[in-house]
TORZA-528564 format. One record per residue (C-alpha): residue number from 1; residue in three letters; x, y, z. Coordinates in Angstrom, 2 decimals. Layout:
TORZA-528564
<node><i>NUM</i><aa>ALA</aa><X>X</X><Y>Y</Y><Z>Z</Z></node>
...
***
This chain:
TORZA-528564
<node><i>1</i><aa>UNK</aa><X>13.61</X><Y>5.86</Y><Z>-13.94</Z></node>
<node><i>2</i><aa>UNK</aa><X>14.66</X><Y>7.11</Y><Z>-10.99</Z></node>
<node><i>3</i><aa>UNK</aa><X>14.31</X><Y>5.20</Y><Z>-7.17</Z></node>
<node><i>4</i><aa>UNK</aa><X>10.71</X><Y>6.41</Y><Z>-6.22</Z></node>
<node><i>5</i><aa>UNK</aa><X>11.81</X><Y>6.92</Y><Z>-1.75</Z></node>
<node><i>6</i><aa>UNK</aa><X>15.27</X><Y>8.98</Y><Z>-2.32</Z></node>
<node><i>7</i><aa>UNK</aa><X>16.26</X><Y>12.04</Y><Z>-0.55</Z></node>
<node><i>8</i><aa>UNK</aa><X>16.46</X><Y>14.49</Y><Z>-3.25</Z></node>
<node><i>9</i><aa>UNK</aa><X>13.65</X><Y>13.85</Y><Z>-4.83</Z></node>
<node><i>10</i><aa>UNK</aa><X>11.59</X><Y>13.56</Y><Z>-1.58</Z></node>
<node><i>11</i><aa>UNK</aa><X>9.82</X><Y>16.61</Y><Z>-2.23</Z></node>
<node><i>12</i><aa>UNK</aa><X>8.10</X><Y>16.15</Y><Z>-5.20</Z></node>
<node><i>13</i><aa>UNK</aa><X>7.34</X><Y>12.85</Y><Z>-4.28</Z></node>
<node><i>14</i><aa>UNK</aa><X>5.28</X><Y>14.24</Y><Z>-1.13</Z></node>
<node><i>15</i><aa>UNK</aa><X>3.92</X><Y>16.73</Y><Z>-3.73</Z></node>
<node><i>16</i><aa>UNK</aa><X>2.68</X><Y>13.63</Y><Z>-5.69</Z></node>
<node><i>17</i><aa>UNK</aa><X>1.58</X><Y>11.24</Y><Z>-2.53</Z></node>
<node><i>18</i><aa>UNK</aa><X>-0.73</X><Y>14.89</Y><Z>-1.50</Z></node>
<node><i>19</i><aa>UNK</aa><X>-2.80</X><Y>13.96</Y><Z>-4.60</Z></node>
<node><i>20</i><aa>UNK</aa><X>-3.75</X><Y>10.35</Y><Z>-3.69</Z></node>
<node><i>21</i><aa>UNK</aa><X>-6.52</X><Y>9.17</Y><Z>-2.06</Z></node>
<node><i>22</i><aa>UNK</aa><X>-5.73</X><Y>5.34</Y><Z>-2.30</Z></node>
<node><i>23</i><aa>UNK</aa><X>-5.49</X><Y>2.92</Y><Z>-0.28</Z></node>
<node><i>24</i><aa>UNK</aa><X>-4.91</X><Y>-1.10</Y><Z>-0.23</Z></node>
<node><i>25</i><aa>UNK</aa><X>-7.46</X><Y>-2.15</Y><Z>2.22</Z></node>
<node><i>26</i><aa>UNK</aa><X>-6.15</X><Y>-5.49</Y><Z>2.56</Z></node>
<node><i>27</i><aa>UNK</aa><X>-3.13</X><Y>-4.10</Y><Z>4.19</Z></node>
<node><i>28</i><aa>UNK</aa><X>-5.29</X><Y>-2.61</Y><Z>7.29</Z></node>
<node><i>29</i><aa>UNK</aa><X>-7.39</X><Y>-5.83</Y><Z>7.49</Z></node>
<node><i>30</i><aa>UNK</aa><X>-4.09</X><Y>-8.06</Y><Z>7.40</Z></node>
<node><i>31</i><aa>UNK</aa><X>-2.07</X><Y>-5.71</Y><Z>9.49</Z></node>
<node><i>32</i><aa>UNK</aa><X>-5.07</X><Y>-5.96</Y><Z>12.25</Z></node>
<node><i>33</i><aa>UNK</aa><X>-4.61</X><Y>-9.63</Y><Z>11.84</Z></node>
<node><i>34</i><aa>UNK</aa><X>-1.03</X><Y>-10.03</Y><Z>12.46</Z></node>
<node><i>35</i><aa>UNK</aa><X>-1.65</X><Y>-7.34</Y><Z>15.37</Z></node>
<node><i>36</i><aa>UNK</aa><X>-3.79</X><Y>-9.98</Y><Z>17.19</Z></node>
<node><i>37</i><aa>UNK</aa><X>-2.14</X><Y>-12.81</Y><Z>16.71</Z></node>
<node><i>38</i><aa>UNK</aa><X>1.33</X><Y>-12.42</Y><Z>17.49</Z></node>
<node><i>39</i><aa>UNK</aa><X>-0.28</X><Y>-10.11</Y><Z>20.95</Z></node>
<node><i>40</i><aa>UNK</aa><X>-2.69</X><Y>-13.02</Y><Z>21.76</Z></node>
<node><i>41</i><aa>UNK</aa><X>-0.61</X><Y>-16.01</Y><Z>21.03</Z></node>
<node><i>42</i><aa>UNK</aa><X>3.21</X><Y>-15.09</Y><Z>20.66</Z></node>
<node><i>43</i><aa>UNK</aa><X>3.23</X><Y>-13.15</Y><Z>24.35</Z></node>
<node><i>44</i><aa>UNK</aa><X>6.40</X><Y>-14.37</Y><Z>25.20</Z></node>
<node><i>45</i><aa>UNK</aa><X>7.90</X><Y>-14.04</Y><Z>21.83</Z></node>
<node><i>46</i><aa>UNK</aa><X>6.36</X><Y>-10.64</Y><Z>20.59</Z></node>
<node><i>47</i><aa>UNK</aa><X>9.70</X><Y>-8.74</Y><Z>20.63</Z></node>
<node><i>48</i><aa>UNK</aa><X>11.28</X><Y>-11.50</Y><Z>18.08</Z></node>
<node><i>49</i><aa>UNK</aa><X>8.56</X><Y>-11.06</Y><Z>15.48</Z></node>
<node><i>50</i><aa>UNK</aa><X>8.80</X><Y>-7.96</Y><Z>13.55</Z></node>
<node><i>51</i><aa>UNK</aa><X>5.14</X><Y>-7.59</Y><Z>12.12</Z></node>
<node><i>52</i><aa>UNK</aa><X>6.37</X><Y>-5.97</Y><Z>9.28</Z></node>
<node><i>53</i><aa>UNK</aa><X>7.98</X><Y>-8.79</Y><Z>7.65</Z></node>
<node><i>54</i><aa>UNK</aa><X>4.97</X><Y>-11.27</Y><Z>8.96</Z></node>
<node><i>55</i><aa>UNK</aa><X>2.78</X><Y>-8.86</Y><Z>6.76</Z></node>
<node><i>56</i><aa>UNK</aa><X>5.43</X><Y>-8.94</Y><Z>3.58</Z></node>
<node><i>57</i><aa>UNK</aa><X>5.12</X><Y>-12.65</Y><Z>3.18</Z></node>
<node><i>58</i><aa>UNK</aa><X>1.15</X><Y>-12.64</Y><Z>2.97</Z></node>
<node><i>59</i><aa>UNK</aa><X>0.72</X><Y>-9.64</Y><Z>1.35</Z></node>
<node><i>60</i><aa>UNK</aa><X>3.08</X><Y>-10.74</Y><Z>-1.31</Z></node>
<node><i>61</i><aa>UNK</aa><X>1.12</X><Y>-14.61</Y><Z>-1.86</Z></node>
<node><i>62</i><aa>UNK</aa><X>-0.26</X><Y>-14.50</Y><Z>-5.06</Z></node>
<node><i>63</i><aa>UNK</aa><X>-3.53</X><Y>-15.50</Y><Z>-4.22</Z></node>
<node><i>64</i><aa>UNK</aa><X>-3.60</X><Y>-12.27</Y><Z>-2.53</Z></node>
<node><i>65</i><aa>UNK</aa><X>-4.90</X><Y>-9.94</Y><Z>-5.12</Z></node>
<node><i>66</i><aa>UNK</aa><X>-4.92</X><Y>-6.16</Y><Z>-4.50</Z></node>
<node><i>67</i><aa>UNK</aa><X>-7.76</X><Y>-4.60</Y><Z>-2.16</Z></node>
<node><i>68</i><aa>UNK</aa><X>-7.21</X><Y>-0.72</Y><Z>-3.42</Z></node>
<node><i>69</i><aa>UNK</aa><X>-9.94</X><Y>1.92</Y><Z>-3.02</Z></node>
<node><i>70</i><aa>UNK</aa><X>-10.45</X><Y>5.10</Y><Z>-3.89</Z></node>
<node><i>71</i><aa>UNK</aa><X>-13.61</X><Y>6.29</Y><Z>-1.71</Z></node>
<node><i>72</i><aa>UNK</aa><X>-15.48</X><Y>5.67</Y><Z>0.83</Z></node>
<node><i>73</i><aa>UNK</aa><X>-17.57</X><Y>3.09</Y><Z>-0.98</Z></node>
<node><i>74</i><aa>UNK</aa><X>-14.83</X><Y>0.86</Y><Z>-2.19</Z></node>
<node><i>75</i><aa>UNK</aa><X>-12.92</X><Y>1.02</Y><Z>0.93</Z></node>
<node><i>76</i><aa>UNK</aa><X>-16.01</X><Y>-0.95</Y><Z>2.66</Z></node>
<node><i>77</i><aa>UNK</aa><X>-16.68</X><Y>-2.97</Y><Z>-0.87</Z></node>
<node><i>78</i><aa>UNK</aa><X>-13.33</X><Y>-4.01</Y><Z>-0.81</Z></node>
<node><i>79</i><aa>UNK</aa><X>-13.08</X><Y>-4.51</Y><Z>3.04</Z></node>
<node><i>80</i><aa>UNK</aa><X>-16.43</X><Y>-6.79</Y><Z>2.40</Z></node>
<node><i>81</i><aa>UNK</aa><X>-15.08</X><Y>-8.60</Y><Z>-0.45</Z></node>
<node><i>82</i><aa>UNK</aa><X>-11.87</X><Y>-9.37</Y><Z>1.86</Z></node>
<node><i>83</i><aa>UNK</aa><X>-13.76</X><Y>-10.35</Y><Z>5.13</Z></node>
<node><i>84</i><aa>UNK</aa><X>-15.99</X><Y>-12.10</Y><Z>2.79</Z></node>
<node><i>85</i><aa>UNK</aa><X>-13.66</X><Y>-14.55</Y><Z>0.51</Z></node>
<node><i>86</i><aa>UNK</aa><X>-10.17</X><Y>-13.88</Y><Z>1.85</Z></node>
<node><i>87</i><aa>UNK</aa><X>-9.66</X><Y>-13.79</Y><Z>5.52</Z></node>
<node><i>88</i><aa>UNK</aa><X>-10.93</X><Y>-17.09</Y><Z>6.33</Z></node>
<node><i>89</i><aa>UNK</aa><X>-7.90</X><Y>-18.53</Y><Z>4.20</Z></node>
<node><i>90</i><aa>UNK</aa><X>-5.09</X><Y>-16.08</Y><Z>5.26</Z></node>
<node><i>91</i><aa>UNK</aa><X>-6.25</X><Y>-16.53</Y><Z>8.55</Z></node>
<node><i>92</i><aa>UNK</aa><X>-6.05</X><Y>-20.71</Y><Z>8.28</Z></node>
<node><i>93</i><aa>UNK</aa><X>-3.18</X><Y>-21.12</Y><Z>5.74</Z></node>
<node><i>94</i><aa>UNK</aa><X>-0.77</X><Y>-18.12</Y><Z>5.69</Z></node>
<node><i>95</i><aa>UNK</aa><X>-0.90</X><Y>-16.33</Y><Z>8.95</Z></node>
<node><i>96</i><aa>UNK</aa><X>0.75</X><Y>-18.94</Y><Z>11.03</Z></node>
<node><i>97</i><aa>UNK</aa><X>3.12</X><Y>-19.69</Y><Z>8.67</Z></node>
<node><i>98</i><aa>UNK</aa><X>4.00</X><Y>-16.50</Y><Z>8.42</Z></node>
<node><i>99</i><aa>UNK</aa><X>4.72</X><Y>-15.80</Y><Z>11.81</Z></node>
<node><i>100</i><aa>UNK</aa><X>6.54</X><Y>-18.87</Y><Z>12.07</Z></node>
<node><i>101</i><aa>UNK</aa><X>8.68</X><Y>-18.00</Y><Z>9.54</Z></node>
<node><i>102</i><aa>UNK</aa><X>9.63</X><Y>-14.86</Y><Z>10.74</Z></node>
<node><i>103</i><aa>UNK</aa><X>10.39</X><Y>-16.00</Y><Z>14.15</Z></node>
<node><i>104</i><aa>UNK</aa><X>12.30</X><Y>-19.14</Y><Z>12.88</Z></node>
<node><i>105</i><aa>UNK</aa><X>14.69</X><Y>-16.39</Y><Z>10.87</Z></node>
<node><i>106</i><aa>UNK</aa><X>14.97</X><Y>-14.14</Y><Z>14.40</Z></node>
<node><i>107</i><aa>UNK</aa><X>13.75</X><Y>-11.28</Y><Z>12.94</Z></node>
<node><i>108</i><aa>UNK</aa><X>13.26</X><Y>-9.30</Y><Z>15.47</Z></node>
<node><i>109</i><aa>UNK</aa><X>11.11</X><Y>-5.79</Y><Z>16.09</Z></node>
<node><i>110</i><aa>UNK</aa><X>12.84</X><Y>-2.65</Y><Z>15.50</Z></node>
<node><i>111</i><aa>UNK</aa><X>12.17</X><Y>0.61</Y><Z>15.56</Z></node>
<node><i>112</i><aa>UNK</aa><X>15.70</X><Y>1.44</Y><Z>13.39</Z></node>
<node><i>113</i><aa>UNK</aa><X>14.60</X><Y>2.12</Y><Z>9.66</Z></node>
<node><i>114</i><aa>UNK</aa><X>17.15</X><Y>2.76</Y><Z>6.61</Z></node>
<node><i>115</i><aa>UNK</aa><X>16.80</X><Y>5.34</Y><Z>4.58</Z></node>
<node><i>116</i><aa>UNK</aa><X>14.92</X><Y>4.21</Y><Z>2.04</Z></node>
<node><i>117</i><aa>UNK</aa><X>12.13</X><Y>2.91</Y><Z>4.18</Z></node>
<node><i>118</i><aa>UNK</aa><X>11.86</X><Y>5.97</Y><Z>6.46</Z></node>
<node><i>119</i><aa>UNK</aa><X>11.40</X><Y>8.08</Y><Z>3.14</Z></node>
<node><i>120</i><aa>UNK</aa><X>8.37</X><Y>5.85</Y><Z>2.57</Z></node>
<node><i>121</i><aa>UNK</aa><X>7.27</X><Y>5.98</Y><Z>5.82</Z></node>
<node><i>122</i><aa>UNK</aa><X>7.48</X><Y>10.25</Y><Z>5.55</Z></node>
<node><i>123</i><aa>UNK</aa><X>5.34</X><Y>9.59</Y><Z>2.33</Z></node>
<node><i>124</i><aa>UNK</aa><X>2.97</X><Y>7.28</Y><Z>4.52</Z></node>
<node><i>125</i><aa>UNK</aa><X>2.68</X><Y>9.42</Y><Z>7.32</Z></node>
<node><i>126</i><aa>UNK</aa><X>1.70</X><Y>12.17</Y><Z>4.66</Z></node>
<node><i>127</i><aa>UNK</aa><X>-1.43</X><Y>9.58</Y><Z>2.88</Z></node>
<node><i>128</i><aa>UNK</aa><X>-2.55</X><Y>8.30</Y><Z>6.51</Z></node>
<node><i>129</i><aa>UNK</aa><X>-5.03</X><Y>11.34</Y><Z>6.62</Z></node>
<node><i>130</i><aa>UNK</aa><X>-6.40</X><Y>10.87</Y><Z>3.05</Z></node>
<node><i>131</i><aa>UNK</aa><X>-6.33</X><Y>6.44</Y><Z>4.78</Z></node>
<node><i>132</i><aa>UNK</aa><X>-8.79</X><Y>8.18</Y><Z>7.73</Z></node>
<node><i>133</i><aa>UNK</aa><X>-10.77</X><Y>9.71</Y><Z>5.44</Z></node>
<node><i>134</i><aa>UNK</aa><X>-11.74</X><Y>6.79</Y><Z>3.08</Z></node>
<node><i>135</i><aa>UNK</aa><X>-12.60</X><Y>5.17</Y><Z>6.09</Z></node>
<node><i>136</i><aa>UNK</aa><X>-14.68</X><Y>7.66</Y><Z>8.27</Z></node>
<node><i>137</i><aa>UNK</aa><X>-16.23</X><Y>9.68</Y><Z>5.19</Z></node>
<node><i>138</i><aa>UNK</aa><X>-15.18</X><Y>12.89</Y><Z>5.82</Z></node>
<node><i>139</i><aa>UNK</aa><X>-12.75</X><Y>15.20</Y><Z>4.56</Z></node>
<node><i>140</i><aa>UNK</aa><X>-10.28</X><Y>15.59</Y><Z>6.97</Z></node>
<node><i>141</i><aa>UNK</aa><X>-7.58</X><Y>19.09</Y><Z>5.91</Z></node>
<node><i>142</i><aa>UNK</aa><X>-5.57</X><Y>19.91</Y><Z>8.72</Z></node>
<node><i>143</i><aa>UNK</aa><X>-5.27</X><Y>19.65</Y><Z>12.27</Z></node>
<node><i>144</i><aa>UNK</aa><X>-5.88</X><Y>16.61</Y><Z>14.57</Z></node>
<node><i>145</i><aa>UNK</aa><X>-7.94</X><Y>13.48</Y><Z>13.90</Z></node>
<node><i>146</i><aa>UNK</aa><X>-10.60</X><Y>12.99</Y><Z>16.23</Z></node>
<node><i>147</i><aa>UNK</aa><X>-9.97</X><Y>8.97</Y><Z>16.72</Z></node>
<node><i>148</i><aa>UNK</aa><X>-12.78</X><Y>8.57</Y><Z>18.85</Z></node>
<node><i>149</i><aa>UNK</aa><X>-15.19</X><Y>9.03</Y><Z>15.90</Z></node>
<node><i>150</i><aa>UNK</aa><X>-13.52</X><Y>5.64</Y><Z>14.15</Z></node>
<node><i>151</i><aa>UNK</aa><X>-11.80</X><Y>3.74</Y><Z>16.51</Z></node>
<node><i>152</i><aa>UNK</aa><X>-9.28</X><Y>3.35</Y><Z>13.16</Z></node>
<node><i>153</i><aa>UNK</aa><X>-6.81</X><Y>6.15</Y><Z>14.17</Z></node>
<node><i>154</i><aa>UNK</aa><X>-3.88</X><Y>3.56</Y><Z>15.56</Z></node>
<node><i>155</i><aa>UNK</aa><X>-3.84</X><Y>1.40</Y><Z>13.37</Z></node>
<node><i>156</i><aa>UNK</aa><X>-3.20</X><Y>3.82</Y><Z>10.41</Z></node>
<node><i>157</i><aa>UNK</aa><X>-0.74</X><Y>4.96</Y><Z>12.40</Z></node>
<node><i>158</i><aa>UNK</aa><X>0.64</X><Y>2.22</Y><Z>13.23</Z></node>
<node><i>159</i><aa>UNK</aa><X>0.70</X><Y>1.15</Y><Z>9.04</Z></node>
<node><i>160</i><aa>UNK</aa><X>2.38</X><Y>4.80</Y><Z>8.42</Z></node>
<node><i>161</i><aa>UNK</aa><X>5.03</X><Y>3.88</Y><Z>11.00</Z></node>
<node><i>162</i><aa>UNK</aa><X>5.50</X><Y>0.08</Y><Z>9.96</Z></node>
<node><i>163</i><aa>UNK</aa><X>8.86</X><Y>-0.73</Y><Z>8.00</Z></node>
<node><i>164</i><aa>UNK</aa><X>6.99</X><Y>-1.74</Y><Z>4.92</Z></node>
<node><i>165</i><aa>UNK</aa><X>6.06</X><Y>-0.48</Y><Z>1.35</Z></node>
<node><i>166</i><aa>UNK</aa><X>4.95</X><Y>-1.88</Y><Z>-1.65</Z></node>
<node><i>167</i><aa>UNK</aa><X>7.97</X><Y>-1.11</Y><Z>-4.49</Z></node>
<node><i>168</i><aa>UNK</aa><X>5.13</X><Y>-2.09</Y><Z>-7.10</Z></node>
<node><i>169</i><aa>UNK</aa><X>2.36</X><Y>0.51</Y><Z>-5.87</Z></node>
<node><i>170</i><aa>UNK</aa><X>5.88</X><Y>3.22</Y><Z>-5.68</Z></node>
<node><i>171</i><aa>UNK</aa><X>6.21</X><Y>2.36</Y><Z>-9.20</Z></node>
<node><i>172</i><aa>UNK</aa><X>3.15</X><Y>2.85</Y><Z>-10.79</Z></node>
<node><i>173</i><aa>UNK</aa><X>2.09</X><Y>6.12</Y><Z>-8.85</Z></node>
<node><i>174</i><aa>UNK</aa><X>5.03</X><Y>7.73</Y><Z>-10.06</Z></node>
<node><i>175</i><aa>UNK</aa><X>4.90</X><Y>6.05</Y><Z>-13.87</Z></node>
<node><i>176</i><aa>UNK</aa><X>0.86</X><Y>6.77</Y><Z>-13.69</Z></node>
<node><i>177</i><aa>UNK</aa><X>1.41</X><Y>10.04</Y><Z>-12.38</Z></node>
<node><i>178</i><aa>UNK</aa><X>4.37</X><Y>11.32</Y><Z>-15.35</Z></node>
<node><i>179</i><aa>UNK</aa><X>2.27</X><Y>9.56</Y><Z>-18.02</Z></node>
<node><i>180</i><aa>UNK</aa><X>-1.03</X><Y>11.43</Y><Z>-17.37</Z></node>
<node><i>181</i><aa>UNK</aa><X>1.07</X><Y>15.10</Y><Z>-16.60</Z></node>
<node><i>182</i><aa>UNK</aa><X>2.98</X><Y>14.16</Y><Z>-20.09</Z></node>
<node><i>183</i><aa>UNK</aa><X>0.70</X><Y>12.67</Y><Z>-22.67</Z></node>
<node><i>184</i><aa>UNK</aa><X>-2.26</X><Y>13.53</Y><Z>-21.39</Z></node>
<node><i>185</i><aa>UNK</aa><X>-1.42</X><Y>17.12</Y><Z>-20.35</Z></node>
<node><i>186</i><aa>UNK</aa><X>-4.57</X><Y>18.71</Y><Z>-21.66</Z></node>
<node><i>187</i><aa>UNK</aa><X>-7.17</X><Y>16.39</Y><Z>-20.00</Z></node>
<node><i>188</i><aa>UNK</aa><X>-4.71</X><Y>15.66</Y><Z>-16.70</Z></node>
<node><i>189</i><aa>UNK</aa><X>-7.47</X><Y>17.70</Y><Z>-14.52</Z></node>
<node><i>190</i><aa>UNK</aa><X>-10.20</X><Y>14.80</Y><Z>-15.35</Z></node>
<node><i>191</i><aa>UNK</aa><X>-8.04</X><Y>11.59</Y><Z>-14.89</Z></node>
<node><i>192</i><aa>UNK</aa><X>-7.76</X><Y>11.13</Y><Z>-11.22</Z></node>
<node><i>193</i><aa>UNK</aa><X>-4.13</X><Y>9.43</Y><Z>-10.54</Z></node>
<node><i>194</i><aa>UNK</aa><X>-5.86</X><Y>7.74</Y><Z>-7.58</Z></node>
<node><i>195</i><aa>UNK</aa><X>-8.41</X><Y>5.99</Y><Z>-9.99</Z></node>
<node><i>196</i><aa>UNK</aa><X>-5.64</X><Y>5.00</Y><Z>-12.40</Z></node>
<node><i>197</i><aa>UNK</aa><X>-3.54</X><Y>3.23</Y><Z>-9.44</Z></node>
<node><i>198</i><aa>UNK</aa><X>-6.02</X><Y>1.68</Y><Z>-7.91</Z></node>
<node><i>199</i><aa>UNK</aa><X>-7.17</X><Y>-0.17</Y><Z>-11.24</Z></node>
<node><i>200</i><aa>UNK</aa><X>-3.77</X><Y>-0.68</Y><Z>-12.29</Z></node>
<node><i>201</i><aa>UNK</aa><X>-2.83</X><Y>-1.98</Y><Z>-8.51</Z></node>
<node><i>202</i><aa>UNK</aa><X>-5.74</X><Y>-4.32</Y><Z>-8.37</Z></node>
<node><i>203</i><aa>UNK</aa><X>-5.11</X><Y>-5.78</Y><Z>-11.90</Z></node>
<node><i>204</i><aa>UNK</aa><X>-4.84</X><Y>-9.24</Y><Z>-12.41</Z></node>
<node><i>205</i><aa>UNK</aa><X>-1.38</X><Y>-9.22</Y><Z>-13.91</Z></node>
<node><i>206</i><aa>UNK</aa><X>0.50</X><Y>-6.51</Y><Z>-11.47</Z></node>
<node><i>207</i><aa>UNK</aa><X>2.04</X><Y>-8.39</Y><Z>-8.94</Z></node>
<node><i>208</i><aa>UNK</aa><X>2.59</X><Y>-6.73</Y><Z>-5.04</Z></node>
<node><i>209</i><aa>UNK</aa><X>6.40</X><Y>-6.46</Y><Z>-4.18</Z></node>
<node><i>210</i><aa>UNK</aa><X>6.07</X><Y>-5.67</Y><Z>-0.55</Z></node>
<node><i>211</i><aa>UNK</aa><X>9.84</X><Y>-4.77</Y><Z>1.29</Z></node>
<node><i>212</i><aa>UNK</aa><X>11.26</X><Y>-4.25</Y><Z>4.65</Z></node>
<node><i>213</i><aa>UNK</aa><X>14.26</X><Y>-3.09</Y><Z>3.95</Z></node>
<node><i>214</i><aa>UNK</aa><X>16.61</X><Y>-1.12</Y><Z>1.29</Z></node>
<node><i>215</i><aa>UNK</aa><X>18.23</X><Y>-4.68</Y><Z>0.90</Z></node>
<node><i>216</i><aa>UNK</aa><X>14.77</X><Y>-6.01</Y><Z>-0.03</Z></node>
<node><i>217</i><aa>UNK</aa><X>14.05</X><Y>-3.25</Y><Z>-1.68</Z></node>
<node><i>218</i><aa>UNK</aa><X>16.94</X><Y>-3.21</Y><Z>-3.98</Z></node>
<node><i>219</i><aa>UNK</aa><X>16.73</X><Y>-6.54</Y><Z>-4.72</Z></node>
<node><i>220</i><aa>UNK</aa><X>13.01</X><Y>-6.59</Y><Z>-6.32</Z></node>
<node><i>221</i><aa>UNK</aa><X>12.93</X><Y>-3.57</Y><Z>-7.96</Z></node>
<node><i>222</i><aa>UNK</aa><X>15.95</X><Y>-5.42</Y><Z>-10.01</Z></node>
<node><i>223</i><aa>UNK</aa><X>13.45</X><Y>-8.16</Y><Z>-11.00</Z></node>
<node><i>224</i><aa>UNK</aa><X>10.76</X><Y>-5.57</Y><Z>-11.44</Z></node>
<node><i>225</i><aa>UNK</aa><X>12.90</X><Y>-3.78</Y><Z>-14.04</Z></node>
<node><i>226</i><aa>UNK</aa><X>14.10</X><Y>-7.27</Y><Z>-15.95</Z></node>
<node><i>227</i><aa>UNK</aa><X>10.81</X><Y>-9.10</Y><Z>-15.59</Z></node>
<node><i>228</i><aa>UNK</aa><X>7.97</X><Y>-6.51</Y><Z>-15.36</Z></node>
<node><i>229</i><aa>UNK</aa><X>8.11</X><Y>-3.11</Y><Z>-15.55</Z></node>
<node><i>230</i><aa>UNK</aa><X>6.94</X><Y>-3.49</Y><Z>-19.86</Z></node>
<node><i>231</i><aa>UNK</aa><X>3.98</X><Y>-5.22</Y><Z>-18.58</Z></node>
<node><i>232</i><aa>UNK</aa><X>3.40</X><Y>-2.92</Y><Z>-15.62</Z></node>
<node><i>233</i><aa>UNK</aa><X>3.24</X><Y>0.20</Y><Z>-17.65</Z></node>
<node><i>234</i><aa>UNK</aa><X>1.16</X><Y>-1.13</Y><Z>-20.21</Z></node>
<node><i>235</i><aa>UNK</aa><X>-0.98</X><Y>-1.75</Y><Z>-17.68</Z></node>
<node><i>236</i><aa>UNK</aa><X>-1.02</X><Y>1.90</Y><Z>-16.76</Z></node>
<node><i>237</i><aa>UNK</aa><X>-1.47</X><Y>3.02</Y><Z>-20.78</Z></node>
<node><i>238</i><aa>UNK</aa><X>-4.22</X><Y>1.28</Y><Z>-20.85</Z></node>
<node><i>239</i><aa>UNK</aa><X>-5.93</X><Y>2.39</Y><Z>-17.62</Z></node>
<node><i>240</i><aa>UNK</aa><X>-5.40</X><Y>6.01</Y><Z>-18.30</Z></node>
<node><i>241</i><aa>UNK</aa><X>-6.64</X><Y>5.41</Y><Z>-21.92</Z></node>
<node><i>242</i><aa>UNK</aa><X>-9.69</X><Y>4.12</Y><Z>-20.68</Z></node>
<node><i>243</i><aa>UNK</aa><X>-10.50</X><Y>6.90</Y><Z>-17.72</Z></node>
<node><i>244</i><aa>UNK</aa><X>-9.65</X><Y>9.52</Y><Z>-20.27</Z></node>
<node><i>245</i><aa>UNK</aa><X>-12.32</X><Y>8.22</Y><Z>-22.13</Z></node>
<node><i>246</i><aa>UNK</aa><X>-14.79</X><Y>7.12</Y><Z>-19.62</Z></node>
<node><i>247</i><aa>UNK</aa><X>-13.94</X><Y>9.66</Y><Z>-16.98</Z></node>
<node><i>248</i><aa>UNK</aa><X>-13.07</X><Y>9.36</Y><Z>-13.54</Z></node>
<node><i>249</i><aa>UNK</aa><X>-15.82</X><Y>9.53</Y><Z>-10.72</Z></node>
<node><i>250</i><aa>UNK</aa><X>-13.72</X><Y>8.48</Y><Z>-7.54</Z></node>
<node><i>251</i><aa>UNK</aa><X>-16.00</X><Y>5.56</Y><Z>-6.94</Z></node>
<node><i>252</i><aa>UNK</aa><X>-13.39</X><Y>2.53</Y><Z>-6.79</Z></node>
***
């Protein structure tokens, strides 16, 4: 399989992001979180603590599971459920430590992206409207989103912008997306890719690889193809086995 953020296939990829209406909600809540923090408490050190790489190391605990949503609904389910049972513990135990960590390794802010993280911030930039609309409710086609309505608007941009993706969630649209176009090719129109990702995303045994860099990035999708990608896809057999038969009602 072929890198999912590469130039020549940028295209197609942005054909496939245009689809998606998916989101990890957990990565908004935690983003907010580091936001605050380092602003509030780090003043003097904010420019040595790259927020992206404070994010990477809690997103990536595994006691973190996956937050994805699909609509409306589960974007506030799953931002409940967070608020609810997670935050209190990311907040005491990881967030700190995180920041810490980061700042103890001089990682400093940046706006300088490689390549392979400012393709997957040009995919990012294209999902942050499908992001607004999860979270306002409304469908939102072209032109300019009226922030004022949410009060959400910066920090989805700021999480389109951020030099972070998830290799794992890269992985399993594009895996999701050729298995249900391929094998599925006369019921494709009622298995929503979304749906599939988000169950296969939140699912117990898929693991988050978050990355900051093409180093990073490099690195894990090595152990992703040794030590999971089998598991991973099937994972996604399964899922789109089961919304083929059940259907798909956007509702996750």
């Amino acid at each position: 399989m072929q890198d999912f953020v590469t130039d020549k296939n940028l295209q197609a990829q942005a054909d496939i992001v245009r689809q998606l209406h998916l989101i990890n909600v957990a990565e908004i809540e935690i983003l907010k979180e580091v936001l605050f923090v380092i602003d509030t408490q780090y003043l003097s050190a904010k420019r040595m603590i790259e927020p992206a790489a404070v994010c990477a190391l809690i997103l990536n605990d595994p006691d973190i599971p996956g937050f994805y949503a699909t609509s409306t609904r589960g974007y506030f389910k799953q931002q409940s459920t967070y608020l609810k049972q997670y935050r209190e513990n990311i907040c005491q135990r990881l967030l700190s430590n995180a920041i810490e960590d980061v700042y103890q390794r001089n990682i400093p802010r940046t706006l300088h992206q490689d390549v392979v993280i400012a393709n997957s911030t040009v995919l990012k930039k294209i999902r942050s409207r499908s992001w607004r609309s999860l979270q306002s409710g409304e469908v939102i086609e072209t032109g300019e989103f009226d922030c004022s309505r949410t009060g959400y608007a910066d920090i989805f941009d700021v999480l389109a912008n951020l030099s972070l993706t998830n290799l794992i969630e890269n992985e399993v649209i594009i895996d999701a997306h050729s298995h249900i176009y391929t094998d599925y090719q006369a019921n494709c129109d009622r298995i929503s890719l979304s749906d599939v990702c988000a169950l296969v995303l939140n699912h117990e045994n898929v693991p988050a690889f978050y990355v900051t860099n093409a180093r990073e990035y490099n690195q894990c999708r090595q152990a992703y193809l040794t030590q999971y990608q089998t598991k991973v896809r099937k994972v996604i057999r399964q899922t789109v086995s089961q919304v083929n038969r059940e259907g798909s009602e956007n509702s996750f």
